[in-house]
PDB file of N, CA, C and O in Angstrom:
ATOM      1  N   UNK A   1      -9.647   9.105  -8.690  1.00  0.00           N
ATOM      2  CA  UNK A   1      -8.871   8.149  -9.465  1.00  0.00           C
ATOM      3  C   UNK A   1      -7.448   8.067  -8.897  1.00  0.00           C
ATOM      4  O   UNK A   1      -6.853   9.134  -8.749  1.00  0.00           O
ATOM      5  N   UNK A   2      -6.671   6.613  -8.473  1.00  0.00           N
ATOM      6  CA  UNK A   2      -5.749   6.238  -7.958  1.00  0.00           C
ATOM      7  C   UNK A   2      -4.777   7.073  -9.026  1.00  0.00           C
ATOM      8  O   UNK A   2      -5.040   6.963 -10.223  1.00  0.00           O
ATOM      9  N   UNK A   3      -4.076   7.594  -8.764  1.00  0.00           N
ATOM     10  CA  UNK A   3      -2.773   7.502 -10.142  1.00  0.00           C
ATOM     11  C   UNK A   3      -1.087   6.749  -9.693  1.00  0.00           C
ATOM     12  O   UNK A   3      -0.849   5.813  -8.929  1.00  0.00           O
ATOM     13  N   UNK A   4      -0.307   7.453 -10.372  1.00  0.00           N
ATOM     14  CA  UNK A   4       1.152   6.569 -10.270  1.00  0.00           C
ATOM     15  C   UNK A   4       1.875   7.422  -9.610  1.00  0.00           C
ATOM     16  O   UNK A   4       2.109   8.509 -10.136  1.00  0.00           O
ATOM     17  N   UNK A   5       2.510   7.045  -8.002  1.00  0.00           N
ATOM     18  CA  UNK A   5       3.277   8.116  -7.141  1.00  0.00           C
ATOM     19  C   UNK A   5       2.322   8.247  -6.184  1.00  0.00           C
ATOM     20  O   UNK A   5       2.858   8.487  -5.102  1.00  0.00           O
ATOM     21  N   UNK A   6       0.718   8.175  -6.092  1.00  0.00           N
ATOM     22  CA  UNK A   6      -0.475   8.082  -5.056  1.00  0.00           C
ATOM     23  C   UNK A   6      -0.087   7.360  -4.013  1.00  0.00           C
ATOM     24  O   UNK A   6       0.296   6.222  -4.285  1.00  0.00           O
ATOM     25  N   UNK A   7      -0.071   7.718  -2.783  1.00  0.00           N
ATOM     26  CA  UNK A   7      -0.246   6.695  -1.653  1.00  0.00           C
ATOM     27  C   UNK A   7      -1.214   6.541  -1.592  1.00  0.00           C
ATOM     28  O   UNK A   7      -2.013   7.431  -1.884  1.00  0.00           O
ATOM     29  N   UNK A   8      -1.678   5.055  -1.085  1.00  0.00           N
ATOM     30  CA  UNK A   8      -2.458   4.433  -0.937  1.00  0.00           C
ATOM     31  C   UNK A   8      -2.734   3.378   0.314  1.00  0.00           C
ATOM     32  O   UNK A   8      -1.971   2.468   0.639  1.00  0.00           O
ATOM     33  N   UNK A   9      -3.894   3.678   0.891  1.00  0.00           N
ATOM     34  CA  UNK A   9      -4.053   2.991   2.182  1.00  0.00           C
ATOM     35  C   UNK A   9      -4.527   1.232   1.276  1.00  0.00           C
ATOM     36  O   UNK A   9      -5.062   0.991   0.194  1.00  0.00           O
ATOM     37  N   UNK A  10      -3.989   0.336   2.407  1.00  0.00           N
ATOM     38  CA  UNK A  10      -4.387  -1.348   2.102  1.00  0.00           C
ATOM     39  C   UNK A  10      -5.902  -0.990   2.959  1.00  0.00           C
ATOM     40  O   UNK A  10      -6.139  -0.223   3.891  1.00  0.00           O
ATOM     41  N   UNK A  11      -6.580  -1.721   2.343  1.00  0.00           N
ATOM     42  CA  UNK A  11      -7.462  -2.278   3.023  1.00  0.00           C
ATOM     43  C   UNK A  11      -7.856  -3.862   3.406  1.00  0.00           C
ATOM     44  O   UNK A  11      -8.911  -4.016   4.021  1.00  0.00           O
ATOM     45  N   UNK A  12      -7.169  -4.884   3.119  1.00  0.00           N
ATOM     46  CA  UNK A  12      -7.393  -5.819   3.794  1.00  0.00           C
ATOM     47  C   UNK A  12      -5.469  -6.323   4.437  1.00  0.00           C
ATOM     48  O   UNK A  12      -4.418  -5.730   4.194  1.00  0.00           O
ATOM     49  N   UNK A  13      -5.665  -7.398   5.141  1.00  0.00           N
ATOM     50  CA  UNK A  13      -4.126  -7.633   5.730  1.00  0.00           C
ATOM     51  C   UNK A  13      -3.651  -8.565   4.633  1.00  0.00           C
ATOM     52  O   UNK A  13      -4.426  -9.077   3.825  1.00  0.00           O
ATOM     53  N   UNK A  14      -2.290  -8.770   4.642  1.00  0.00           N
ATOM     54  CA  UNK A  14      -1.238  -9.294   3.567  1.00  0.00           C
ATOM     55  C   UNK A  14      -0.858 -10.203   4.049  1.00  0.00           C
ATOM     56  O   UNK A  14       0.217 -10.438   3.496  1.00  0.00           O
ATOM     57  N   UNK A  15      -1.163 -11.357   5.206  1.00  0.00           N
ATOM     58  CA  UNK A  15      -0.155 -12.164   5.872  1.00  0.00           C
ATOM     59  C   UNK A  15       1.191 -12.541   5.128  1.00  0.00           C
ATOM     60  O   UNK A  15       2.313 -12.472   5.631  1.00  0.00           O
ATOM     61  N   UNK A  16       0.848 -13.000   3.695  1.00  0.00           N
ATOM     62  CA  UNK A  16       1.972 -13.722   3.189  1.00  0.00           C
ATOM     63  C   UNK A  16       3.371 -12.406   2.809  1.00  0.00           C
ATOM     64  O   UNK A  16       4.513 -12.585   2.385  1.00  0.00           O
ATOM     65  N   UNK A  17       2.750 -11.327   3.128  1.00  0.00           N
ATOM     66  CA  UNK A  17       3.761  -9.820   2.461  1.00  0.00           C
ATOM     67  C   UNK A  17       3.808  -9.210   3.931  1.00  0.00           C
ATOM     68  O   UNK A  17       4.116  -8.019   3.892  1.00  0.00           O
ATOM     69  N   UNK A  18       3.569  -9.737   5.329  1.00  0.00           N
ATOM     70  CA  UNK A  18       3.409  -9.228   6.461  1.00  0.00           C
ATOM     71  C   UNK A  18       3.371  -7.658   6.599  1.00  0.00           C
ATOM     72  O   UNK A  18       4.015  -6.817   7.226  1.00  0.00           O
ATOM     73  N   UNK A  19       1.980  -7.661   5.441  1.00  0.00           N
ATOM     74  CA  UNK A  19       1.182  -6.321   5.751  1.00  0.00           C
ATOM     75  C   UNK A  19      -0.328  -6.370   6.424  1.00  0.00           C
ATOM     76  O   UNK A  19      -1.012  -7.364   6.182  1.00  0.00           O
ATOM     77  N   UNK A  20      -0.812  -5.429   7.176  1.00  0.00           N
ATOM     78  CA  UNK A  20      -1.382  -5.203   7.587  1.00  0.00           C
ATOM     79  C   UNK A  20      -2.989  -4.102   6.986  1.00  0.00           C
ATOM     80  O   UNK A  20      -2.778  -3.067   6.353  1.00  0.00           O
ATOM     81  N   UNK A  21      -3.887  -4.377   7.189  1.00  0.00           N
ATOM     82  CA  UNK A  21      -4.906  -3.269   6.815  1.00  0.00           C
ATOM     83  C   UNK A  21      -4.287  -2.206   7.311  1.00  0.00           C
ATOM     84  O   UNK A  21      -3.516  -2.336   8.262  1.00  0.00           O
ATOM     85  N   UNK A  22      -4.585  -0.753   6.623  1.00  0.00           N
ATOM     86  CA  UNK A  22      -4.242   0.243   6.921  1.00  0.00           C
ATOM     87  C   UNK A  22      -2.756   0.501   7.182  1.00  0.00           C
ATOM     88  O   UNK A  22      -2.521   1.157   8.197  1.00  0.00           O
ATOM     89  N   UNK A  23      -1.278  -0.064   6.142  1.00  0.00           N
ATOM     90  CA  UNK A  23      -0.346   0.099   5.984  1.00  0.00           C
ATOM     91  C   UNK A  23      -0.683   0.883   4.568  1.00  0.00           C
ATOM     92  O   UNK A  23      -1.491   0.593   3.685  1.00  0.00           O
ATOM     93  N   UNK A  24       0.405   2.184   4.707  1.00  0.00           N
ATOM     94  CA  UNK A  24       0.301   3.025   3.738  1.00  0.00           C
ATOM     95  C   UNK A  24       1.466   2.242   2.555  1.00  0.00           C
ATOM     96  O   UNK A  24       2.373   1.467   2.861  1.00  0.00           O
ATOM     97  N   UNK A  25       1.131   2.686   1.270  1.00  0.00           N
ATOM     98  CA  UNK A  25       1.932   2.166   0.360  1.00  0.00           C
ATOM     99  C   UNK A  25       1.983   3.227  -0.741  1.00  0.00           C
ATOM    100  O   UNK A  25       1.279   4.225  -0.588  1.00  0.00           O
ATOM    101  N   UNK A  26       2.740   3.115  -1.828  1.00  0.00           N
ATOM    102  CA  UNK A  26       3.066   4.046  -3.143  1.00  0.00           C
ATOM    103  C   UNK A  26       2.514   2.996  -4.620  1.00  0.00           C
ATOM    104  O   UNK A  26       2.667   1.785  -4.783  1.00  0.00           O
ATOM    105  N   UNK A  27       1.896   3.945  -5.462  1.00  0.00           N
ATOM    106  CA  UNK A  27       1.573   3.140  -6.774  1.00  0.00           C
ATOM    107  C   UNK A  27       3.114   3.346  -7.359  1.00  0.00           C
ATOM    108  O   UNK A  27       3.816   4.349  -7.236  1.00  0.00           O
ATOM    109  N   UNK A  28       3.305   2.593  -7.764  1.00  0.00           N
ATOM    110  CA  UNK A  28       4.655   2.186  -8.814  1.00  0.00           C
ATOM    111  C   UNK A  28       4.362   1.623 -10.263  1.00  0.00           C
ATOM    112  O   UNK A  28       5.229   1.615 -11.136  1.00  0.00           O
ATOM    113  N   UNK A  29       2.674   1.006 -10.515  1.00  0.00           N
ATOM    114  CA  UNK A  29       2.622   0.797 -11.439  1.00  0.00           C
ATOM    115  C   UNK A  29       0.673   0.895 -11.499  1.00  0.00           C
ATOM    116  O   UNK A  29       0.041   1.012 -10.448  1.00  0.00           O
ATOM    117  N   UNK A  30       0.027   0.829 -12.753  1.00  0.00           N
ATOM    118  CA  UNK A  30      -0.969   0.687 -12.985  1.00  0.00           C
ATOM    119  C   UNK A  30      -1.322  -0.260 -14.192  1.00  0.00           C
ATOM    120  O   UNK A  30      -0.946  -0.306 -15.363  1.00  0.00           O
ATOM    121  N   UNK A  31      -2.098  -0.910 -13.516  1.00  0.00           N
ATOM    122  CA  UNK A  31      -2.539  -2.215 -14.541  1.00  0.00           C
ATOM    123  C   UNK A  31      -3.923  -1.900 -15.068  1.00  0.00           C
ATOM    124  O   UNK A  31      -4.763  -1.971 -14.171  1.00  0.00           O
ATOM    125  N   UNK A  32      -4.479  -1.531 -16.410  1.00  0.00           N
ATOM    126  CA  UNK A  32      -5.432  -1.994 -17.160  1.00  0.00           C
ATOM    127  C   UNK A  32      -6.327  -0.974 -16.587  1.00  0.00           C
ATOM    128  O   UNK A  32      -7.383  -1.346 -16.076  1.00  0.00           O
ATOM    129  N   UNK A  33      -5.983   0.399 -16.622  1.00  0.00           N
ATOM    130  CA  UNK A  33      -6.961   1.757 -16.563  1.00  0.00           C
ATOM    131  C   UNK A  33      -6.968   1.516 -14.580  1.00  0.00           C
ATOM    132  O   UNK A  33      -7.622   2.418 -14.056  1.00  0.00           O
ATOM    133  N   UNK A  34      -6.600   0.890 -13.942  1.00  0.00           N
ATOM    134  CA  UNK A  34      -6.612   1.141 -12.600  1.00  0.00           C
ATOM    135  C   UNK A  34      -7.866  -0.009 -11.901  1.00  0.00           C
ATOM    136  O   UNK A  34      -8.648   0.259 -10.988  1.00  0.00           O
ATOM    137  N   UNK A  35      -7.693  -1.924 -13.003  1.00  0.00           N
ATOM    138  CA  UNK A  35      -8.115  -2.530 -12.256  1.00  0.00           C
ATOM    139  C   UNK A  35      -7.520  -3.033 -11.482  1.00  0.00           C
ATOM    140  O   UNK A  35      -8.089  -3.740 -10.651  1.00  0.00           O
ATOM    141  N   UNK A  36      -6.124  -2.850 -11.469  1.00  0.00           N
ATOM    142  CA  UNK A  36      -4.869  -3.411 -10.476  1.00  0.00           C
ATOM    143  C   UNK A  36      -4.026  -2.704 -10.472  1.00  0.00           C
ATOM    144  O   UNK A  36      -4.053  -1.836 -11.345  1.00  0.00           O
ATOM    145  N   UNK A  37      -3.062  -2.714  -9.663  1.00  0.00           N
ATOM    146  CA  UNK A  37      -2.110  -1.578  -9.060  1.00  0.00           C
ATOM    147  C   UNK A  37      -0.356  -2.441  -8.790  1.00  0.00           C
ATOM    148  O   UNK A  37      -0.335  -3.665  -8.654  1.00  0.00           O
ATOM    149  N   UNK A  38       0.317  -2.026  -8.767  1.00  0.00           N
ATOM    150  CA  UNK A  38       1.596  -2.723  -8.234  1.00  0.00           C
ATOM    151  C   UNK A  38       2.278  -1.353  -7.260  1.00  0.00           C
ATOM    152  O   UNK A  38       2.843  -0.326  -7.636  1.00  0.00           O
ATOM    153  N   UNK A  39       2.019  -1.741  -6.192  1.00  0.00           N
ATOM    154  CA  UNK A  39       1.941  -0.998  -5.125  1.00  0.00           C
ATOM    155  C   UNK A  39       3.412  -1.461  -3.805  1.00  0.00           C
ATOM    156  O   UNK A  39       3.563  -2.594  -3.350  1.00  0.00           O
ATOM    157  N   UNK A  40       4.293  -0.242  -3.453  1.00  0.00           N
ATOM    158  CA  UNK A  40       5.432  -0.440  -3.047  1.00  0.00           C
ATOM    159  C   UNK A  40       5.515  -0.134  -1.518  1.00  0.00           C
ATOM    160  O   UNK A  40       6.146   0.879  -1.215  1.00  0.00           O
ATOM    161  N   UNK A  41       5.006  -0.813  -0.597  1.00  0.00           N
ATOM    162  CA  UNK A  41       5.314  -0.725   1.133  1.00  0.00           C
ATOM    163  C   UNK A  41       6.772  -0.279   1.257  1.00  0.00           C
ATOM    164  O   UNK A  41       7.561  -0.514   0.342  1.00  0.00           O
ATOM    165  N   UNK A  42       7.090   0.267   2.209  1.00  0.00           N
ATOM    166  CA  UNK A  42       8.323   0.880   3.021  1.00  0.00           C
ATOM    167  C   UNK A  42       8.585   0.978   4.607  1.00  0.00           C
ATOM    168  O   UNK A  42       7.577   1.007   5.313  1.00  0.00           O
ATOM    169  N   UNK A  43       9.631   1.023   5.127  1.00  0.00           N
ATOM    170  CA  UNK A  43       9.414   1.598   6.350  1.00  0.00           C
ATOM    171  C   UNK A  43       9.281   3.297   6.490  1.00  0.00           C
ATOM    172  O   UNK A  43       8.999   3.892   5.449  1.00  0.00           O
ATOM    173  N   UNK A  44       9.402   3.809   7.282  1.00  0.00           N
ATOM    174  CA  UNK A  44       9.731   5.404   7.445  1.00  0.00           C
ATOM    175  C   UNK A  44      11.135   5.502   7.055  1.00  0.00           C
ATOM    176  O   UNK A  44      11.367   6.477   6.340  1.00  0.00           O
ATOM    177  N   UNK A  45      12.102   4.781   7.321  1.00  0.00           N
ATOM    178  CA  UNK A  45      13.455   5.361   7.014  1.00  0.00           C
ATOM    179  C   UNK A  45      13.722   4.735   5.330  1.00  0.00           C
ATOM    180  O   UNK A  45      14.798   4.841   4.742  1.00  0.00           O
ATOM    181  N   UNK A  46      12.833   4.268   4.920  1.00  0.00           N
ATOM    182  CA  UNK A  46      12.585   4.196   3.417  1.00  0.00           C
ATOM    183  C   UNK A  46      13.092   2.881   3.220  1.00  0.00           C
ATOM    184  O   UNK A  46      13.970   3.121   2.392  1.00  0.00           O
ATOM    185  N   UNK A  47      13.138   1.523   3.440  1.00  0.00           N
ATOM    186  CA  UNK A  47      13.594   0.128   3.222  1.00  0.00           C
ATOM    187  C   UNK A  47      12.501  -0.496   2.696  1.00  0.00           C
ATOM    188  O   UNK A  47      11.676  -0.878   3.526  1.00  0.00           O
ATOM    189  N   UNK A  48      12.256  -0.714   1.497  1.00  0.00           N
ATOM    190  CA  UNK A  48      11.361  -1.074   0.568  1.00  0.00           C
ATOM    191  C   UNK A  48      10.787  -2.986   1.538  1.00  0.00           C
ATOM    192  O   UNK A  48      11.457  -3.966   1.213  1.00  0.00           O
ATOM    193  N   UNK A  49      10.135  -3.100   2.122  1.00  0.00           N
ATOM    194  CA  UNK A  49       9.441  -3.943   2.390  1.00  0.00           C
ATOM    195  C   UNK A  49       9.001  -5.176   1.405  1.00  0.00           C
ATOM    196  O   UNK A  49       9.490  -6.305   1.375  1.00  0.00           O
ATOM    197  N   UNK A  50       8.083  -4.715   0.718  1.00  0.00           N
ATOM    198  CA  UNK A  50       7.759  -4.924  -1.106  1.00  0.00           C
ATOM    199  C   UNK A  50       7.223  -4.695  -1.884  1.00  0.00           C
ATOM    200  O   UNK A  50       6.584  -3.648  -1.790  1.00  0.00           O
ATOM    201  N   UNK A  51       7.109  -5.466  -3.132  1.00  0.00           N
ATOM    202  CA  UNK A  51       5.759  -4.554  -4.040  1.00  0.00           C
ATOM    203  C   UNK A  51       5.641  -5.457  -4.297  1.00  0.00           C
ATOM    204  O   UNK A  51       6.403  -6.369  -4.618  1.00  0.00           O
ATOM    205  N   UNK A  52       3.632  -5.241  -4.093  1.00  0.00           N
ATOM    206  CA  UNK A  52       2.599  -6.161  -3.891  1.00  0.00           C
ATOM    207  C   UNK A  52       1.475  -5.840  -5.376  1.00  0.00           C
ATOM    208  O   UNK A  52       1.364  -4.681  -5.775  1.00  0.00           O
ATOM    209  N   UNK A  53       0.846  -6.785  -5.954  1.00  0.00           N
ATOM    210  CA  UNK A  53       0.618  -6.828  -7.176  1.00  0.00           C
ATOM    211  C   UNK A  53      -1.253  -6.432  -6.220  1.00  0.00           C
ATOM    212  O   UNK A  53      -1.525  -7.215  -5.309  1.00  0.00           O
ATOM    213  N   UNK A  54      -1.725  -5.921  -6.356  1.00  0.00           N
ATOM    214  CA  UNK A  54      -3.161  -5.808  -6.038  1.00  0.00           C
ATOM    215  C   UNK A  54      -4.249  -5.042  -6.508  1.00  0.00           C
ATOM    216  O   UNK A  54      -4.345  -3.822  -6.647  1.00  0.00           O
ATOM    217  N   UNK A  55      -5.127  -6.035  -6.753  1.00  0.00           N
ATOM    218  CA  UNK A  55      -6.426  -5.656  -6.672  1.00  0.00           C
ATOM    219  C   UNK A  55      -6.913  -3.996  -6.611  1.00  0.00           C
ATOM    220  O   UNK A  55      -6.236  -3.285  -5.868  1.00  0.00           O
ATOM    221  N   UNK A  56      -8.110  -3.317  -7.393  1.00  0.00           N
ATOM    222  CA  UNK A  56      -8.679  -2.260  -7.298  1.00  0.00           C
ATOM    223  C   UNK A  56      -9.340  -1.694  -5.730  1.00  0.00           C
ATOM    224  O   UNK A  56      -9.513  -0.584  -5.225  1.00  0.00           O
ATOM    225  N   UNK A  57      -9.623  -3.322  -5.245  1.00  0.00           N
ATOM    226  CA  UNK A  57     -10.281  -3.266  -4.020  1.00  0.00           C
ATOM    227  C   UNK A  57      -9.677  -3.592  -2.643  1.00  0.00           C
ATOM    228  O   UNK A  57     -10.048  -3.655  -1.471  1.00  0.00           O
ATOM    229  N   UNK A  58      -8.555  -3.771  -3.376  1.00  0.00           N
ATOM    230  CA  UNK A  58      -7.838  -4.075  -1.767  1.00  0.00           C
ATOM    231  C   UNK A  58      -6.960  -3.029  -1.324  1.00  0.00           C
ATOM    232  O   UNK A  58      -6.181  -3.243  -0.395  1.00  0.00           O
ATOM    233  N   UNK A  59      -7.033  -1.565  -2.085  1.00  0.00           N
ATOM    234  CA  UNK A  59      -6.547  -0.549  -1.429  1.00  0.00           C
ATOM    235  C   UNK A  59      -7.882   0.850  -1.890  1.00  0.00           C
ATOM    236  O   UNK A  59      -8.887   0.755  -2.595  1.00  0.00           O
ATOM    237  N   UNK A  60      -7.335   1.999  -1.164  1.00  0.00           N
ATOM    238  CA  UNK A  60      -8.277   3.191  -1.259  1.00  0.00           C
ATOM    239  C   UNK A  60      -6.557   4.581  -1.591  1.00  0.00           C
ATOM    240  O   UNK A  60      -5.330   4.483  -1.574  1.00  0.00           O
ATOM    241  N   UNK A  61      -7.366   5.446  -1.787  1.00  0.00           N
ATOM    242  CA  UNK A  61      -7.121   6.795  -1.572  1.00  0.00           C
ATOM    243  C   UNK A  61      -6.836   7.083  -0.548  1.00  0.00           C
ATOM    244  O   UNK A  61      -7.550   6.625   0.344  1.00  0.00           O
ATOM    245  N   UNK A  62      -5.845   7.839  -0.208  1.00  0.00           N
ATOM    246  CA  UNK A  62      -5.363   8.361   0.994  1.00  0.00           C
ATOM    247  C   UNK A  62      -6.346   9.658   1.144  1.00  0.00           C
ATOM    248  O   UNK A  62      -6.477  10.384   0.158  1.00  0.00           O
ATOM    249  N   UNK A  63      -6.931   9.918   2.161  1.00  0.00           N
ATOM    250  CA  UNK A  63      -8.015  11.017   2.206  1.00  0.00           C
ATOM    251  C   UNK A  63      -7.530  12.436   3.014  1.00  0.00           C
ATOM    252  O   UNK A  63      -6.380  12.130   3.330  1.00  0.00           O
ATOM    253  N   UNK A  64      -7.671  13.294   3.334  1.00  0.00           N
ATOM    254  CA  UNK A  64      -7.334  14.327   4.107  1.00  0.00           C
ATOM    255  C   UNK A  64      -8.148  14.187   5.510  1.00  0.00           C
ATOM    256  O   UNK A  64      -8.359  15.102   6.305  1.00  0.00           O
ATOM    257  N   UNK A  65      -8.431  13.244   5.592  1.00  0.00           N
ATOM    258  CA  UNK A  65      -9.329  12.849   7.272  1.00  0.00           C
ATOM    259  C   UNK A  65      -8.304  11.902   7.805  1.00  0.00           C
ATOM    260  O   UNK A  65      -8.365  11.673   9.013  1.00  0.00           O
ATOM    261  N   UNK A  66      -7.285  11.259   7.040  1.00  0.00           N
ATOM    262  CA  UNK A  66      -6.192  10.304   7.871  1.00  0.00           C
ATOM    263  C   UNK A  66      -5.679  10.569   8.194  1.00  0.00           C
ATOM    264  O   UNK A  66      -5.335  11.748   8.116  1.00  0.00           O
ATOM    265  N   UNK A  67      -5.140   9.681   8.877  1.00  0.00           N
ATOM    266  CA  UNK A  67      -3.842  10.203  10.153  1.00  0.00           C
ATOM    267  C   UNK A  67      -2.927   8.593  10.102  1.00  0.00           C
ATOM    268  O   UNK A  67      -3.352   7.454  10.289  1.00  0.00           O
ATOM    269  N   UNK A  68      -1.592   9.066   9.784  1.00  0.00           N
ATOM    270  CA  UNK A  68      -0.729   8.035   9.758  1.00  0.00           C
ATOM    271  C   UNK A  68      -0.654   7.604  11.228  1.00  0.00           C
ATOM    272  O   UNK A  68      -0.800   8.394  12.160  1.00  0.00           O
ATOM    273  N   UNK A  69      -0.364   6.018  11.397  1.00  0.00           N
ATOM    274  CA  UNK A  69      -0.026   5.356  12.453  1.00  0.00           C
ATOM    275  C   UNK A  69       1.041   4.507  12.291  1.00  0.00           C
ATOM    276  O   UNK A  69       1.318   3.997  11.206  1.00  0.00           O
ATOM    277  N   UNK A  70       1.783   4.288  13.514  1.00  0.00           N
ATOM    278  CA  UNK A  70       2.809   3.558  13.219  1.00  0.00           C
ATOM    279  C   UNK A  70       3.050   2.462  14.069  1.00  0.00           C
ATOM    280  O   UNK A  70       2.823   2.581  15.273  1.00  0.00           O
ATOM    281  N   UNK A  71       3.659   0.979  13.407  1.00  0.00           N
ATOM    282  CA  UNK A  71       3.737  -0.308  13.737  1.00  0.00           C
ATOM    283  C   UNK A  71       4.941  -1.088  13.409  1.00  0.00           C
ATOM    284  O   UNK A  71       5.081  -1.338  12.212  1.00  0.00           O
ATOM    285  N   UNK A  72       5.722  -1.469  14.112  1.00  0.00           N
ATOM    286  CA  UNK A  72       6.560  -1.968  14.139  1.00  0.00           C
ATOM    287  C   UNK A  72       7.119  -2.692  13.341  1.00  0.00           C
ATOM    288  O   UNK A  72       6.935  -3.563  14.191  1.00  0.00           O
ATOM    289  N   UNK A  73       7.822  -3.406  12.235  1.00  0.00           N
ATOM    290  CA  UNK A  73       7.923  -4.401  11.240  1.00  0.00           C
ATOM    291  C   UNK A  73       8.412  -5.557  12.062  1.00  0.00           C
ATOM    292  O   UNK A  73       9.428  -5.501  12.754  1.00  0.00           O
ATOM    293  N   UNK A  74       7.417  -6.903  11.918  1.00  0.00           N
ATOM    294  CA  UNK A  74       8.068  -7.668  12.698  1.00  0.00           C
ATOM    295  C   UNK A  74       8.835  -8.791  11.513  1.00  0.00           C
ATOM    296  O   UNK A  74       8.269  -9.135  10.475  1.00  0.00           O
ATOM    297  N   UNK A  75       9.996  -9.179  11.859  1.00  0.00           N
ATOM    298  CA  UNK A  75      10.582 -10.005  10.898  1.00  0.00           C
ATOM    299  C   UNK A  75       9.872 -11.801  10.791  1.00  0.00           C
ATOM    300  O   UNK A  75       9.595 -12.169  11.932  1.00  0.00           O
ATOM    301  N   UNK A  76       9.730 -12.284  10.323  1.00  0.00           N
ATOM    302  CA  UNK A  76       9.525 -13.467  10.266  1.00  0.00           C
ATOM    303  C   UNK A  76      10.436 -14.884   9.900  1.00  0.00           C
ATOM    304  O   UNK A  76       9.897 -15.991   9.936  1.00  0.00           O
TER     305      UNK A  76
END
């Protein structure tokens, strides 16, 4: 079960929030027992990107088999 403070991997891409599948994010909020999430992207030096209102299914659990990767923020 997702909770509040959980990172959380995306699983699909965000074009309009220029996120990507597999950008890590933070729960900041929980909607309706955990059918939606309001979920907060960052960079590493901590510059809040945004918070994205989503879906049960468009993110997972961060697992102990991952391995962070890192990608550039491109501005638009």
């Amino acid at each position: 079960m997702i909770k509040e403070h959980d990172c959380v991997v995306l699983l699909q891409d965000l074009p309009e929030e220029n996120l990507k599948a597999g950008d890590i994010g933070m729960v900041v909020h929980i909607h309706q027992g955990g059918a939606g999430y309001e979920v907060e992207f960052m960079t590493l030096a901590g510059e809040t990107l945004c918070v994205a209102t989503l879906m049960a299914g468009q993110v997972r659990s961060v697992t102990r088999h991952d391995i962070a990767h890192v990608r550039e923020r491109v501005v638009v």
